[in-house]
N, CA, C and O atoms as CSV, one atom per row, in Angstrom:
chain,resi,resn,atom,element,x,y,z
A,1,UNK,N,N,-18.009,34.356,-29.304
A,1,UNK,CA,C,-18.146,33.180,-30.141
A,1,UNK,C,C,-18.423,31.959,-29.265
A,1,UNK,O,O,-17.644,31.845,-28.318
A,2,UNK,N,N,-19.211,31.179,-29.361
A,2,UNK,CA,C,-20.064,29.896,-29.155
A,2,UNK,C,C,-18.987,28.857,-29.915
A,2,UNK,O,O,-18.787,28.771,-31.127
A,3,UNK,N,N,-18.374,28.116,-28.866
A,3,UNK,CA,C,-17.530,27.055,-29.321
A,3,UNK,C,C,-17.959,25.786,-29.823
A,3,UNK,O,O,-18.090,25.079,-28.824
A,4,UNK,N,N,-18.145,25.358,-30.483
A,4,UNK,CA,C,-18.096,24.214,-31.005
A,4,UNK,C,C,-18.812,22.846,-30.476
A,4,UNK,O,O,-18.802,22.992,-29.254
A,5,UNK,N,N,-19.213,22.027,-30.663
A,5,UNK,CA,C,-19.848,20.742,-29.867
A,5,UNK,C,C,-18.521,19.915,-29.834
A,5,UNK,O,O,-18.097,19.243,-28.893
A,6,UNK,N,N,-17.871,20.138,-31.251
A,6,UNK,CA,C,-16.436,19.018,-31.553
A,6,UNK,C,C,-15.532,19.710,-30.388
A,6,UNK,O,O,-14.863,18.973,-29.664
A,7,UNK,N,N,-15.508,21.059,-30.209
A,7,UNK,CA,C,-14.435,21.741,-29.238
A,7,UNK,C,C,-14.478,21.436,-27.752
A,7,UNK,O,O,-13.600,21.016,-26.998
A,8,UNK,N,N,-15.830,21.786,-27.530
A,8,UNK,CA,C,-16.420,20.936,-26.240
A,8,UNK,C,C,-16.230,19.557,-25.821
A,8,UNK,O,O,-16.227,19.201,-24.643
A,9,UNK,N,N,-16.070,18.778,-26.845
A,9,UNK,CA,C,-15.925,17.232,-26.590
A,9,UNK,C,C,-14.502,17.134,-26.417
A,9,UNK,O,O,-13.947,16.685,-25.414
A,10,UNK,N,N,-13.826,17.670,-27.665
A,10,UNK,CA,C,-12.281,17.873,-27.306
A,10,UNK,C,C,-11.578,18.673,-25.466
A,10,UNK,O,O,-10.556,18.263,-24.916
A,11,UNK,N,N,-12.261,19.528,-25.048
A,11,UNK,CA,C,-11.866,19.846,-24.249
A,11,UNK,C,C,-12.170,18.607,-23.158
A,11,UNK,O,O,-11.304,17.986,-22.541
A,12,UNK,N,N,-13.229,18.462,-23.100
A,12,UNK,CA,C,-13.806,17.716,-22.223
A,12,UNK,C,C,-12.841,16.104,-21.864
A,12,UNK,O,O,-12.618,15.511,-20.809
A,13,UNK,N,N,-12.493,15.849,-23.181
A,13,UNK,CA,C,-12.020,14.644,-23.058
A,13,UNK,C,C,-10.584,14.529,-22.751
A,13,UNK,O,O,-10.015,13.469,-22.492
A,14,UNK,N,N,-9.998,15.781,-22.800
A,14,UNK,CA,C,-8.669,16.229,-22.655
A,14,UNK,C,C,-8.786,16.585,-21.027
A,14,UNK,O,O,-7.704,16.468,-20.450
A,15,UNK,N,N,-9.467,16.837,-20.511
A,15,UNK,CA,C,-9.681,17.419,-18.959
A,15,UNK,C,C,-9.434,15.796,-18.329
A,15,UNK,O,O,-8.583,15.382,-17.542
A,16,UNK,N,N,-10.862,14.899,-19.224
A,16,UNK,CA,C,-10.896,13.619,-18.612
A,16,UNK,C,C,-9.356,12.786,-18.149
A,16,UNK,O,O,-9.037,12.221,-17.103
A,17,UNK,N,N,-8.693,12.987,-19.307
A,17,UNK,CA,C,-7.592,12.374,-19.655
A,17,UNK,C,C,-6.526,12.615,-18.363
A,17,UNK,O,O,-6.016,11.678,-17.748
A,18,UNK,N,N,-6.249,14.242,-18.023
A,18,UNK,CA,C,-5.353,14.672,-16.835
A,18,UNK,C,C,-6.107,14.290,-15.851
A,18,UNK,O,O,-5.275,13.925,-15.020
A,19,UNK,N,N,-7.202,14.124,-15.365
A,19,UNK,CA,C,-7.663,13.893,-14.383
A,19,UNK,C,C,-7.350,12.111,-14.057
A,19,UNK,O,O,-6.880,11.762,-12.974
A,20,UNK,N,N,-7.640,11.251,-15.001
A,20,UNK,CA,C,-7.492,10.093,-14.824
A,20,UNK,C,C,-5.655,9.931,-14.586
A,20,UNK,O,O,-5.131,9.140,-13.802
A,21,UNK,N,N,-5.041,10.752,-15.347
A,21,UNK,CA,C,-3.605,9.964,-15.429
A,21,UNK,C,C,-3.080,10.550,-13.974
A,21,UNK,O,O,-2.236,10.040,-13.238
A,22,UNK,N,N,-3.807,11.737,-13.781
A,22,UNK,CA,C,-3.018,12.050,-12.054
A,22,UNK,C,C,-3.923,10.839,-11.194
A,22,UNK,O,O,-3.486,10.192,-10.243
A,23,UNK,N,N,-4.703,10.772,-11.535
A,23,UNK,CA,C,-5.565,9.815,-10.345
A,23,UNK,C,C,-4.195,8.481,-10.179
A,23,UNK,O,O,-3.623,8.203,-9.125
A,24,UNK,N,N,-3.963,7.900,-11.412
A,24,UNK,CA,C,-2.922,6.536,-11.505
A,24,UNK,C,C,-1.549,7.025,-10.966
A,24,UNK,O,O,-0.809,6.224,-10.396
A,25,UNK,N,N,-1.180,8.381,-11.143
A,25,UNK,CA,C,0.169,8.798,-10.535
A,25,UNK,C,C,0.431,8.956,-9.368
A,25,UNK,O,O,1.457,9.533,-9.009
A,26,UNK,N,N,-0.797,8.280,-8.228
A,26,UNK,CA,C,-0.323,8.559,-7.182
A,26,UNK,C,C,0.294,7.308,-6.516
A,26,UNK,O,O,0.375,6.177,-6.995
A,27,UNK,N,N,0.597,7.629,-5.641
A,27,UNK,CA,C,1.860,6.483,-4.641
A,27,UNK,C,C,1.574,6.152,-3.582
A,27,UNK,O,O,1.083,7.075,-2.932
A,28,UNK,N,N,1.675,4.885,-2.876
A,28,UNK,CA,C,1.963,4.978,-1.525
A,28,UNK,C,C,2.632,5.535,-0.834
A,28,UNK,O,O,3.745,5.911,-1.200
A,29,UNK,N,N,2.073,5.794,0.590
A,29,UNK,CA,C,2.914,6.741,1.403
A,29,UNK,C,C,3.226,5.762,2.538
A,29,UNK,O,O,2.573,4.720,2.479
A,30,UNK,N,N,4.046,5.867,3.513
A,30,UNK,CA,C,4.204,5.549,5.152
A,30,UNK,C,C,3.240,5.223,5.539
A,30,UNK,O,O,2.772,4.108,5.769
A,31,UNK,N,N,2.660,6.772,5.692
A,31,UNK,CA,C,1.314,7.025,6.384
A,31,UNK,C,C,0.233,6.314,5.976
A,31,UNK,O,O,-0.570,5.755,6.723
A,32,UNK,N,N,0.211,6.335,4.740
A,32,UNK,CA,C,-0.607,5.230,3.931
A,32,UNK,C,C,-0.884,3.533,4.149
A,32,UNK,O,O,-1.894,2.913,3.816
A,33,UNK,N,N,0.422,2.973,4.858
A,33,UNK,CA,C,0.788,1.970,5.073
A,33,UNK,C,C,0.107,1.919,6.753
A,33,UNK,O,O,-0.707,1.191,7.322
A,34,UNK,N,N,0.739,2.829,7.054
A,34,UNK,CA,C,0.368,2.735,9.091
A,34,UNK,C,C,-1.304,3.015,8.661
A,34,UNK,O,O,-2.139,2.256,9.153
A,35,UNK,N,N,-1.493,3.475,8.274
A,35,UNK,CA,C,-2.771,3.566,8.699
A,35,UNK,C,C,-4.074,2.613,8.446
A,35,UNK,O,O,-5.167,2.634,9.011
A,36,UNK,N,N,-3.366,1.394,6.937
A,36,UNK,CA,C,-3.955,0.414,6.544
A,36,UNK,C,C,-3.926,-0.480,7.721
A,36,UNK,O,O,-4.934,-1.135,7.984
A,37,UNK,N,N,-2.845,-0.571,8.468
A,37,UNK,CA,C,-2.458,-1.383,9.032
A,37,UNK,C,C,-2.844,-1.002,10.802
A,37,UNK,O,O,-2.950,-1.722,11.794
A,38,UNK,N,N,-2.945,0.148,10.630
A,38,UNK,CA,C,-3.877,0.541,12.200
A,38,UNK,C,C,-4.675,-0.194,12.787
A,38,UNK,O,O,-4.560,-0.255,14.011
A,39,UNK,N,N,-5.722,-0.976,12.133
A,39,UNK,CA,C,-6.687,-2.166,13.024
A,39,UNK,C,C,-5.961,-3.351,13.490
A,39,UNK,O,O,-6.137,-4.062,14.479
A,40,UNK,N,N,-5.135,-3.391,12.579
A,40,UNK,CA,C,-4.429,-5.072,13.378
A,40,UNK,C,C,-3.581,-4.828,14.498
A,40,UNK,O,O,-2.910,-5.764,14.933
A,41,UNK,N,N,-3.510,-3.580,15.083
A,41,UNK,CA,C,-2.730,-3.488,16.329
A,41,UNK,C,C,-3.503,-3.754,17.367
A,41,UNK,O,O,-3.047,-3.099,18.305
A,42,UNK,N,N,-4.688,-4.531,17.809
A,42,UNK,CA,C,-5.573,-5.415,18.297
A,42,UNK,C,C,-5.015,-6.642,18.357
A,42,UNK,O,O,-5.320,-7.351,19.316
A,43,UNK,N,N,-4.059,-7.161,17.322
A,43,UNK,CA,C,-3.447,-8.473,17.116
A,43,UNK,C,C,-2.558,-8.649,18.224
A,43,UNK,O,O,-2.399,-9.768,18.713
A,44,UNK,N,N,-1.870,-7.472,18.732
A,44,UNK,CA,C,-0.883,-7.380,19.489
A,44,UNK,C,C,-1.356,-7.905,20.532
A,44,UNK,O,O,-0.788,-8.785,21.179
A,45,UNK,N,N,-2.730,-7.280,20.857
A,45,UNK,CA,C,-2.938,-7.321,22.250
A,45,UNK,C,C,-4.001,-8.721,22.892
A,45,UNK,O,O,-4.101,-9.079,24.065
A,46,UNK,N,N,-4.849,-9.428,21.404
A,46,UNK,CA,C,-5.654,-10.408,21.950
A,46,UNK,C,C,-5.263,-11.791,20.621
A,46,UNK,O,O,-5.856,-12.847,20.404
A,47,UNK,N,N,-4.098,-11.216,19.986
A,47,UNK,CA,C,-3.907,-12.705,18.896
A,47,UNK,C,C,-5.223,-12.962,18.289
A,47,UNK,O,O,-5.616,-14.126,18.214
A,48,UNK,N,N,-6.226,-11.606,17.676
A,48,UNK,CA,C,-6.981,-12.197,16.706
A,48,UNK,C,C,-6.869,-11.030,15.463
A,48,UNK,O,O,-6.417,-9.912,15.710
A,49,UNK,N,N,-7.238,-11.339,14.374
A,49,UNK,CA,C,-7.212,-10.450,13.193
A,49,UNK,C,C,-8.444,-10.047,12.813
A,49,UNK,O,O,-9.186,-10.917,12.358
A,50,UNK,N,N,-8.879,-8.830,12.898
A,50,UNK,CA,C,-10.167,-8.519,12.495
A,50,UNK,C,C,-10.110,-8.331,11.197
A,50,UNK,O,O,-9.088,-8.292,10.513
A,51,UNK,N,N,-12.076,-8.122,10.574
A,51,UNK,CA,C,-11.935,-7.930,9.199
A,51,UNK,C,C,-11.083,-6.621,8.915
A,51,UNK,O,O,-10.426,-6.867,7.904
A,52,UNK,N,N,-10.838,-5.488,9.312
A,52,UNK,CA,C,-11.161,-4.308,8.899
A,52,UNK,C,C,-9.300,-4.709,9.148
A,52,UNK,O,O,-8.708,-3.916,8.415
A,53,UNK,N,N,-8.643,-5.279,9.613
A,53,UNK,CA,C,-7.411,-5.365,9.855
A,53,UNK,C,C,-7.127,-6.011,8.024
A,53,UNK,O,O,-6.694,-5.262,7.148
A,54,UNK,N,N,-7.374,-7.053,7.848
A,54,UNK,CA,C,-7.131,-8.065,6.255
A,54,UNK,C,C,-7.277,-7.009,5.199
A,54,UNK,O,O,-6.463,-6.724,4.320
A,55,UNK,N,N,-8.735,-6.351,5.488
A,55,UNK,CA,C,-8.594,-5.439,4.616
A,55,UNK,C,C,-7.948,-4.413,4.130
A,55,UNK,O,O,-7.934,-4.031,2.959
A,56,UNK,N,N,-7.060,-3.674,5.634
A,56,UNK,CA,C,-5.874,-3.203,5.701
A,56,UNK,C,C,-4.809,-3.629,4.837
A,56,UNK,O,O,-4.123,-2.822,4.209
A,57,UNK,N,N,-4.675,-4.670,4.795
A,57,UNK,CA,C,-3.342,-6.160,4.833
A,57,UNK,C,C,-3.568,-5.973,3.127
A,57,UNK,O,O,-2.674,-5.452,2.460
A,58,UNK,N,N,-4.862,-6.454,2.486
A,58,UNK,CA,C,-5.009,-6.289,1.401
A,58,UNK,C,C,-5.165,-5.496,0.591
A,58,UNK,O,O,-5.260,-5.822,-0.593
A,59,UNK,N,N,-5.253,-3.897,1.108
A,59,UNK,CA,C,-5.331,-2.908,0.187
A,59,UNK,C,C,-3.091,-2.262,0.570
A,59,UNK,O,O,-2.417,-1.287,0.238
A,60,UNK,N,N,-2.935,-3.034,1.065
A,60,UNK,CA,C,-1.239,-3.199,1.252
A,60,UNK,C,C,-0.861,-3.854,-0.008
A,60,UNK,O,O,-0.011,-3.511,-0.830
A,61,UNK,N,N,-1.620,-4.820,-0.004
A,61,UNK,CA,C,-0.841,-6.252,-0.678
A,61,UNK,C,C,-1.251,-5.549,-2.540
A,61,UNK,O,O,-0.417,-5.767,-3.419
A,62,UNK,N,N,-2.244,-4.951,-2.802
A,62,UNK,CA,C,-2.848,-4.011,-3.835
A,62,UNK,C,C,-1.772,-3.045,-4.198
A,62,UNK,O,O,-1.543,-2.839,-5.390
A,63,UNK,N,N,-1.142,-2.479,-3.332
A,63,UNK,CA,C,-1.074,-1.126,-3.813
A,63,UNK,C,C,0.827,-1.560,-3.922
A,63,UNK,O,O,1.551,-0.718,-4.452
A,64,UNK,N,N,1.228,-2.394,-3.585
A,64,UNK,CA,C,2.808,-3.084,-3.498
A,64,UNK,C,C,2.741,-3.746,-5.078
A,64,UNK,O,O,3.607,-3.466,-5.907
A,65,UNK,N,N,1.518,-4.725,-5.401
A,65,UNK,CA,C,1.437,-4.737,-7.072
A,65,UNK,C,C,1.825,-3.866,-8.064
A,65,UNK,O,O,2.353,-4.189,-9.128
A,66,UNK,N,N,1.469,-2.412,-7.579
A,66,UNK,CA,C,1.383,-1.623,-8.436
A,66,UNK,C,C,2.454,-1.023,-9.168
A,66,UNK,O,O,2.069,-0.428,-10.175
A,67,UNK,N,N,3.470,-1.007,-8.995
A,67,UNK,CA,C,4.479,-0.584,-9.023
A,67,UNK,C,C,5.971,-0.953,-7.865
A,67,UNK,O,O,5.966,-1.378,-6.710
A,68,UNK,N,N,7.408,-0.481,-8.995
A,68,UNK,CA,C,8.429,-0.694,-8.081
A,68,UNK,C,C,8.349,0.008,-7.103
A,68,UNK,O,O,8.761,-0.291,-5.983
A,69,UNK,N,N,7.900,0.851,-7.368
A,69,UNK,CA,C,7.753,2.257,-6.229
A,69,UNK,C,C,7.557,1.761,-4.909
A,69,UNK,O,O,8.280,1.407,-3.978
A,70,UNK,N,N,6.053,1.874,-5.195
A,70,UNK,CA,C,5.074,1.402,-4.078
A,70,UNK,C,C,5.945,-0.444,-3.598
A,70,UNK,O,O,5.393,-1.079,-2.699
A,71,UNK,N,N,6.414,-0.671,-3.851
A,71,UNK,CA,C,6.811,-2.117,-3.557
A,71,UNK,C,C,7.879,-1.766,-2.684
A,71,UNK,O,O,7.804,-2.382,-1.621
A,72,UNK,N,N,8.988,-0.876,-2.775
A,72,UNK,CA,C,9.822,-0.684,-1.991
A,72,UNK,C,C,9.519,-0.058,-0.611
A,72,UNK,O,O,9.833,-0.454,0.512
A,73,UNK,N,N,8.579,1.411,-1.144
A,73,UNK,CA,C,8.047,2.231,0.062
A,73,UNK,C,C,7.744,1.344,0.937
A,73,UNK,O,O,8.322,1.285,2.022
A,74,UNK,N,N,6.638,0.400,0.519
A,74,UNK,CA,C,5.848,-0.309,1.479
A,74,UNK,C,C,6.396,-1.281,2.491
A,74,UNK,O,O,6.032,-1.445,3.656
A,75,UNK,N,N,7.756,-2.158,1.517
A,75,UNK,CA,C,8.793,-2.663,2.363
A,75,UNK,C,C,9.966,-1.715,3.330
A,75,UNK,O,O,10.626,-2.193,4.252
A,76,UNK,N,N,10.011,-0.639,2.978
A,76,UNK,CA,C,10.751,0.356,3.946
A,76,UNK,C,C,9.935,0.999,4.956
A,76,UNK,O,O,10.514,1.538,5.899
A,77,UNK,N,N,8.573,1.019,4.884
A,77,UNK,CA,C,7.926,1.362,5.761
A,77,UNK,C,C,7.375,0.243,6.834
A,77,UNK,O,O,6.885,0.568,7.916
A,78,UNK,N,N,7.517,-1.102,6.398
A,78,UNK,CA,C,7.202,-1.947,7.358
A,78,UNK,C,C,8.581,-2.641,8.044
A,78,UNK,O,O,8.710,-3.304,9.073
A,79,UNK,N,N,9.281,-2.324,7.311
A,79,UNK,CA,C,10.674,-2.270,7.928
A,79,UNK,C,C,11.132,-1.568,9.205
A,79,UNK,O,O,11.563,-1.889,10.313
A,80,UNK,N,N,10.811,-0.360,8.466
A,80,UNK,CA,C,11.056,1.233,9.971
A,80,UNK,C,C,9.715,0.974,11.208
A,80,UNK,O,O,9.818,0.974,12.435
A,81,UNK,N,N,9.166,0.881,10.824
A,81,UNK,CA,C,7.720,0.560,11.873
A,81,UNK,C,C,8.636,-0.562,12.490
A,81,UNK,O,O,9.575,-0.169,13.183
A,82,UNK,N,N,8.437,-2.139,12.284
A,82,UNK,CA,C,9.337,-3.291,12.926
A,82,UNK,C,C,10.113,-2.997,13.861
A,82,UNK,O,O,10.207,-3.712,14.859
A,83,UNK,N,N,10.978,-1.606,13.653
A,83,UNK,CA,C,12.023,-1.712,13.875
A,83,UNK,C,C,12.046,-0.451,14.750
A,83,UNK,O,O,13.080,0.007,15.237
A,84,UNK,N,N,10.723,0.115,14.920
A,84,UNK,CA,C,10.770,1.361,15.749
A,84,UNK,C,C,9.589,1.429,16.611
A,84,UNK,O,O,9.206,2.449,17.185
A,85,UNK,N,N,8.913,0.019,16.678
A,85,UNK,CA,C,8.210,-0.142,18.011
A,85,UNK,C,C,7.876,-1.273,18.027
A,85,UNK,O,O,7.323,-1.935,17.149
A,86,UNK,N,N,8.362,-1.685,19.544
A,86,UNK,CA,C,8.264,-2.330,20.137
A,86,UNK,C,C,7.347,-3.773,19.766
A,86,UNK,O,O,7.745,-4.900,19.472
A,87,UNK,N,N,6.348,-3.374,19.874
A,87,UNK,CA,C,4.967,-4.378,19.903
A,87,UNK,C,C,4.999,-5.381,18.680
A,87,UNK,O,O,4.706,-6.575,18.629
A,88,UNK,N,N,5.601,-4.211,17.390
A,88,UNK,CA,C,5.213,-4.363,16.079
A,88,UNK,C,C,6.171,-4.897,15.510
A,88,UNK,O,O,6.872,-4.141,14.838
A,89,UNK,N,N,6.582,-6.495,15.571
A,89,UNK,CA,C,7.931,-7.265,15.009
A,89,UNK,C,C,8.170,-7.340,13.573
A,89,UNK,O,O,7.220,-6.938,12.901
A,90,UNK,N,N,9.068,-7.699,13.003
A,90,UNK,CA,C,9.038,-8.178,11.810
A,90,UNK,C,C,7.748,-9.336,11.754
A,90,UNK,O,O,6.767,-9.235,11.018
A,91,UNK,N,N,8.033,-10.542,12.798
A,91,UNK,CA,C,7.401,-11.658,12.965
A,91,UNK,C,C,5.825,-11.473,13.122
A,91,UNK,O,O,4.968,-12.336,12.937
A,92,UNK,N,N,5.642,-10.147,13.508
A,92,UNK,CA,C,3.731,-10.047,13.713
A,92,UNK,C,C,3.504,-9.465,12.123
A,92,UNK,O,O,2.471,-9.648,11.479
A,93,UNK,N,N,4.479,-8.861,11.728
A,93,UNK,CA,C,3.317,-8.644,10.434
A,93,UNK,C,C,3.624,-9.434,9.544
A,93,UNK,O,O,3.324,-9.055,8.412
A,94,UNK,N,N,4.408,-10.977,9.675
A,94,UNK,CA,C,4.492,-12.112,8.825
A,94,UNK,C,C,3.510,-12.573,9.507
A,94,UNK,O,O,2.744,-12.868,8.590
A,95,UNK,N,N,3.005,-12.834,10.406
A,95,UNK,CA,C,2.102,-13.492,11.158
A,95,UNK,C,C,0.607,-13.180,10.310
A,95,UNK,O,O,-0.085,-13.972,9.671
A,96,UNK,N,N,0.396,-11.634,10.584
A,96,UNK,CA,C,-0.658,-11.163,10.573
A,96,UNK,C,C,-1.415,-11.255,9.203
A,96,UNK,O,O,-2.622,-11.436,9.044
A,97,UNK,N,N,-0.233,-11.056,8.041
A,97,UNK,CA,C,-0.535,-11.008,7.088
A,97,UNK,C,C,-0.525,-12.546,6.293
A,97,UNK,O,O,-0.892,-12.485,5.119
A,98,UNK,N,N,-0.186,-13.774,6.749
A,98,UNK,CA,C,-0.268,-14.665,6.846
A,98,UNK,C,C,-1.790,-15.092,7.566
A,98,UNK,O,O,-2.368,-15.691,6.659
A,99,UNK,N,N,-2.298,-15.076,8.237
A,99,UNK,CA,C,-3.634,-15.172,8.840
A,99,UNK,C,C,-4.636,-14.432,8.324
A,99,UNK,O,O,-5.797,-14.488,8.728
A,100,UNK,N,N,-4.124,-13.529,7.183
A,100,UNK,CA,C,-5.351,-12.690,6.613
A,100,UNK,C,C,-5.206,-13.576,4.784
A,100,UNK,O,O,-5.962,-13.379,3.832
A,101,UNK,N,N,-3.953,-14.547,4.835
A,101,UNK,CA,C,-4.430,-15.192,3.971
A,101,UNK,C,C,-3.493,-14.385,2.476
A,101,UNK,O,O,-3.628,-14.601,1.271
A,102,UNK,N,N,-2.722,-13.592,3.090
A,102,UNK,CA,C,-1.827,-12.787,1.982
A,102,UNK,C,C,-0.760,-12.690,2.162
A,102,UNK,O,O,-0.243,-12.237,3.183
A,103,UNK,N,N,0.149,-13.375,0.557
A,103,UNK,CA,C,1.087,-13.616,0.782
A,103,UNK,C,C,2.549,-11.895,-0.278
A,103,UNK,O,O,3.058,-11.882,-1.399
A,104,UNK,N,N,2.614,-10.859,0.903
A,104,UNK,CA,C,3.683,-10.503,0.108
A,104,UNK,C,C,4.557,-10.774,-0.648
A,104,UNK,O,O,4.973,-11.908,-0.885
A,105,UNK,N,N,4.999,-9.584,-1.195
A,105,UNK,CA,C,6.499,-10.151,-2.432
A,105,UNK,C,C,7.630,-10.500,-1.698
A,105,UNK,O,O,8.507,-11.301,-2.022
A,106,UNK,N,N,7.498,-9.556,-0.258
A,106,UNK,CA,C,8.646,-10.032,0.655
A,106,UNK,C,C,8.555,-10.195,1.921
A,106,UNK,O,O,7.712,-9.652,2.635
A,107,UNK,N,N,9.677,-11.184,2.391
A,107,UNK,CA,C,8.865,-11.091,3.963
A,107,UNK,C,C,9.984,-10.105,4.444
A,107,UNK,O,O,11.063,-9.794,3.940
A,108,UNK,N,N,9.084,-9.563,6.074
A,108,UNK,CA,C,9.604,-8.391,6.313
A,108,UNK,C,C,10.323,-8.852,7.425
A,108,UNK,O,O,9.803,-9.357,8.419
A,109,UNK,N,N,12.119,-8.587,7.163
A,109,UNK,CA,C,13.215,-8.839,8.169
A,109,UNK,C,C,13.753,-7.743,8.496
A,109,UNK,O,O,13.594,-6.837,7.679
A,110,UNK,N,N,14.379,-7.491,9.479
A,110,UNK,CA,C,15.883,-6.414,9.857
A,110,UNK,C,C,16.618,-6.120,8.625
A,110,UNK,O,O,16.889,-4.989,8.220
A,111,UNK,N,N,16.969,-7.416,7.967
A,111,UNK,CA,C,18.079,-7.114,7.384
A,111,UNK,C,C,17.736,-7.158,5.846
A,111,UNK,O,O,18.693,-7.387,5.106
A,112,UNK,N,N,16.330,-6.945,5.184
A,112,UNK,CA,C,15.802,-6.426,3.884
A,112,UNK,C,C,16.176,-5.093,3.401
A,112,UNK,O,O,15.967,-4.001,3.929
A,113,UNK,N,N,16.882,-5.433,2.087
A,113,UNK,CA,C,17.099,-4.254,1.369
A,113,UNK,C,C,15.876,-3.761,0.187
A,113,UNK,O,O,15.759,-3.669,-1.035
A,114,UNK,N,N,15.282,-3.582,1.117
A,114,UNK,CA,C,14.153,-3.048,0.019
A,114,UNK,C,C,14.479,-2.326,-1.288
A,114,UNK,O,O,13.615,-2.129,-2.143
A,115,UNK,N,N,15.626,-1.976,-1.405
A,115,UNK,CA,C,15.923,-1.193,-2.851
A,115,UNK,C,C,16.187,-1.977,-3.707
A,115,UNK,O,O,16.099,-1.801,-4.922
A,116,UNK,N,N,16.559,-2.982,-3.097
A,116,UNK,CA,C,16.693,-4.534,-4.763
A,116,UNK,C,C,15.408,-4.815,-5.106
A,116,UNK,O,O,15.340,-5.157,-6.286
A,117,UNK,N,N,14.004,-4.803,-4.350
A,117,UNK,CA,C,13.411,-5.551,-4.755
A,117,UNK,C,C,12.746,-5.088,-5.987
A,117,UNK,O,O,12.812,-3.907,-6.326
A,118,UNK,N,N,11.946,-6.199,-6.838
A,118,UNK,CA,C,11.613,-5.622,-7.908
A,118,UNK,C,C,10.077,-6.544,-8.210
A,118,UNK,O,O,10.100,-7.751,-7.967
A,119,UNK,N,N,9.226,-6.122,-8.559
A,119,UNK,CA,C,7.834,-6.753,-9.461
A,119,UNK,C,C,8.616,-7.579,-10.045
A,119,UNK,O,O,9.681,-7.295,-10.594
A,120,UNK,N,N,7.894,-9.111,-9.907
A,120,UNK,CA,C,7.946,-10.349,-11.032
A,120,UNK,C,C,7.235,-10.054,-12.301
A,120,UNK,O,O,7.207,-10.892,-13.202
């Protein structure tokens, strides 16, 4: 049996549907974060911010909108980074992300509890 044009559309649009809602279900990761943030470790070494660094900064500052989720991860991950090398202060990525012209929900200290924070 030859299904339907209405069945076809129904399937079709039902496929569309899981495909889009997993696309929105995904999250920031760590890794996700270090790796946006991979070009501005140039900042460290000559105090300038490249484009490909902001853009980093801003697909950060994007994906922390999105959710509580992603708002905390992103502050626990720039937290643990800060705080687990050397180069990479709290104060350079207020710096950095400040010079790219973007202002986080939080600034990133030692002593941030990222689990309070919440979307305005």
């Amino acid at each position: 049996m030859i299904p339907s044009s209405s069945s076809l559309l129904t399937i079709t649009l039902t496929l569309l549907f899981i495909s889009l809602s997993s696309h929105q279900a995904e999250s920031i990761s760590c890794d996700n974060v270090i790796s946006f943030l991979s070009p501005c470790m140039s900042f460290m070494d000559d105090g300038k911010v490249s484009h490909s660094c902001c853009y980093g900064v801003k697909r950060i500052y994007k994906a922390v909108k999105s959710s509580n989720y992603d708002l905390r991860m992103t502050c626990s991950c720039l937290k643990q980074e800060a705080a687990s090398y050397y180069a990479l202060t709290a104060d350079t990525v207020n710096t950095v992300t400040g010079k790219c012209r973007v202002k986080l929900p939080f600034e990133v200290t030692k002593n941030i509890n990222c689990s309070k924070l919440t979307l305005r």
